[in-house]
One Martini backbone bead per residue (centre of mass of N, CA, C, O) as a GRO file, in nm:
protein
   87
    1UNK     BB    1  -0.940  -2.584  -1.390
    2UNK     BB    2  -1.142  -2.702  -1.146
    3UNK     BB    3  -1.318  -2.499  -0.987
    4UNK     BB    4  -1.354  -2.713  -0.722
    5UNK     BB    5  -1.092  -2.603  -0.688
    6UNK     BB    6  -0.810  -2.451  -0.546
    7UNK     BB    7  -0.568  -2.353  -0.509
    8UNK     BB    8  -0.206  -2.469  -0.519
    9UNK     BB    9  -0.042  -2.230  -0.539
   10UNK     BB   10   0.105  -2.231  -0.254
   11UNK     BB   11   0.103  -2.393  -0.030
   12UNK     BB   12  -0.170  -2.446   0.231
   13UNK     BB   13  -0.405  -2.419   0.457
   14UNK     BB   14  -0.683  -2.593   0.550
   15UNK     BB   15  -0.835  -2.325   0.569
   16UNK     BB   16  -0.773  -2.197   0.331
   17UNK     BB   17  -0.860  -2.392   0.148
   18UNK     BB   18  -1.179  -2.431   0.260
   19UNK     BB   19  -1.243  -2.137   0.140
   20UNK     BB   20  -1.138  -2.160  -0.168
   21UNK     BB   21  -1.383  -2.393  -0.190
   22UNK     BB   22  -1.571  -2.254  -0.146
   23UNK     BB   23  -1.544  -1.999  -0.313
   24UNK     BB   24  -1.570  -2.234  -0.599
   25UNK     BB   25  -1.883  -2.322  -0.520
   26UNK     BB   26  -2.010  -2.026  -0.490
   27UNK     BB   27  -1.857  -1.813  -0.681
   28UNK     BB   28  -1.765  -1.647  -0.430
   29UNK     BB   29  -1.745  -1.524  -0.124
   30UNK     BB   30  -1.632  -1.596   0.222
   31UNK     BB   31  -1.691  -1.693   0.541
   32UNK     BB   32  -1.606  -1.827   0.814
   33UNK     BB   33  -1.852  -1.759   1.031
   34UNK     BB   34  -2.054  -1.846   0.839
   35UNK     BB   35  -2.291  -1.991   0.690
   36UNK     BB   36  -2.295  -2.187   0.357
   37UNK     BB   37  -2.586  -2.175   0.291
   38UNK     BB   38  -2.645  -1.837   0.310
   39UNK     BB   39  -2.395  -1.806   0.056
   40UNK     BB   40  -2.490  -2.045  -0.166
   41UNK     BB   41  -2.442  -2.374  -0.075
   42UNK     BB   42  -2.590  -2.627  -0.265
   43UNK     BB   43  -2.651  -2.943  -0.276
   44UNK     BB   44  -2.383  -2.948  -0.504
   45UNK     BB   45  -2.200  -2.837  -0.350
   46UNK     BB   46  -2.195  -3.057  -0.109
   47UNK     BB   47  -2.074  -3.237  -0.288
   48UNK     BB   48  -1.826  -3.071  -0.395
   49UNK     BB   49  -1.695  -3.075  -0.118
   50UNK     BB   50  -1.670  -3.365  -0.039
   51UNK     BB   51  -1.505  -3.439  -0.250
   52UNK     BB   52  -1.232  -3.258  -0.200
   53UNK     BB   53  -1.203  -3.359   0.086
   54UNK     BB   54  -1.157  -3.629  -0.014
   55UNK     BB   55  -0.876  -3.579  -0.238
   56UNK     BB   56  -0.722  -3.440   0.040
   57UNK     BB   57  -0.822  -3.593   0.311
   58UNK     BB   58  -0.931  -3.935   0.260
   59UNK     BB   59  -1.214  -3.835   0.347
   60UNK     BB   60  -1.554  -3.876   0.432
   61UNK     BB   61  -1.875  -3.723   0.365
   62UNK     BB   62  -2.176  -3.585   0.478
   63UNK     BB   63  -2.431  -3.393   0.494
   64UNK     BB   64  -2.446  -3.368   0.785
   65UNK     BB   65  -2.174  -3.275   0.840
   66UNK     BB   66  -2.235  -2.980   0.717
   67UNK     BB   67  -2.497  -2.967   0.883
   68UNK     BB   68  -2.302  -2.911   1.159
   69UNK     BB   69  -2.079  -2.755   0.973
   70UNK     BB   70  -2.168  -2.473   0.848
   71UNK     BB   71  -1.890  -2.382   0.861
   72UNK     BB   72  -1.539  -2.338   0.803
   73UNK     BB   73  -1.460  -2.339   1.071
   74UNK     BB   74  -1.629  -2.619   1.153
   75UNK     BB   75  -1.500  -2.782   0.912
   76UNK     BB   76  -1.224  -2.780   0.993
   77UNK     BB   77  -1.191  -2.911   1.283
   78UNK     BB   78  -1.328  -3.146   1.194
   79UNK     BB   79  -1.149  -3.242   1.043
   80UNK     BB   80  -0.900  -3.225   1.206
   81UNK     BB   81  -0.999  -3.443   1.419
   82UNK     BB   82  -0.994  -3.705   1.205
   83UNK     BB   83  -0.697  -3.676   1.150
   84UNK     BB   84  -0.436  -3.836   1.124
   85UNK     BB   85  -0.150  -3.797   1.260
   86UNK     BB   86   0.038  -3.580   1.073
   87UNK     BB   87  -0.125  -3.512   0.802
   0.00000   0.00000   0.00000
């Protein structure tokens, strides 16, 4: 399995989901209210959680996105945000 994905099995919660992505590419355990740039998260994890973001739901983010919600907590919502109903 590609460490930048998370658990698959069973399916989980899309907070929970973007904590195990945080958590796999940073290596370690993650805050879900802590900055993720401060737990580990480097120039190089922000492209590959960008990555899984797109593969699990289909949209784009960029950089700024990632530091305007430097939370899991803040990039969960926003991600929730963008999603189209029902998905």
């Amino acid at each position: 399995m590609d460490r930048t994905e998370p658990r698959q099995d069973p399916p989980i919660d899309d907070l929970a989901w973007l904590l195990d992505a945080c958590a796999a590419i940073t290596d370690q355990p993650v805050d879900v209210n802590a900055n993720l740039f401060e737990q580990g998260l480097t120039s190089l994890g922000v492209v590959r959680l960008a990555g899984a973001i797109q593969r699990r739901h289909g949209m784009r983010l960029g950089a700024v996105d990632l530091l305007d919600h430097p939370t899991v907590t803040q990039l969960s919502a926003m991600i929730a945000s963008r999603k189209e109903p029902g998905v």
